[in-house]
C-alpha positions, 0 to 999 in steps of 0.5 A: 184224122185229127176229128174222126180218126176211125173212119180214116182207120177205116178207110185205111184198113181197106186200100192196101192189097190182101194178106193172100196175096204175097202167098200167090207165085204170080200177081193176080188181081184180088177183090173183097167180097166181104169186110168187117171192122169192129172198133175197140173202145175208149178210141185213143187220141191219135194224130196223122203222123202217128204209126199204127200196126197192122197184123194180118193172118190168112186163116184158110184160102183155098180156090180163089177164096181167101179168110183173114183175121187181122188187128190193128194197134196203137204206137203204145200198142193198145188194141184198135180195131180187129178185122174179119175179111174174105177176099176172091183172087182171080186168075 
């Protein structure tokens, strides 16, 4: 991540299962059906072995479609990213 840290950002920012998904009282498989990431800028340096946050908020779900905004921050806590994300759950 060292040469390109958004994409590596960018690829993480996908891979882990949707803010919906803790709120379902069974596991079902879940999908993105759409996906932004917007970049904050001036990007600051990190490196691989530094910890980020995530926060994620479901803004509205109803009949398997779900609505999340999330941010994500820095050690230091300055602002990366933001996120807008609409996810389907089957089942």
């Amino acid at each position: 991540m060292k040469s390109k840290p958004p994409a590596g950002l960018a690829l993480m920012g996908d891979a882990w299962p949707s803010a919906v998904q803790p709120h379902l009282s069974t596991p079902a498989p879940g999908s993105s059906l759409t996906w932004t990431i917007e970049f904050v800028q001036p990007f600051p340096a990190l490196t691989t072995e530094d910890w980020c946050m995530y926060q994620a908020e479901v803004e509205h779900a109803r009949d398997g479609y779900g609505h999340i905004a999330a941010g994500l921050w820095s050690p230091s806590g300055e602002l990366i990213a933001l996120s807008r994300q609409t996810v389907t759950v089957f089942g």
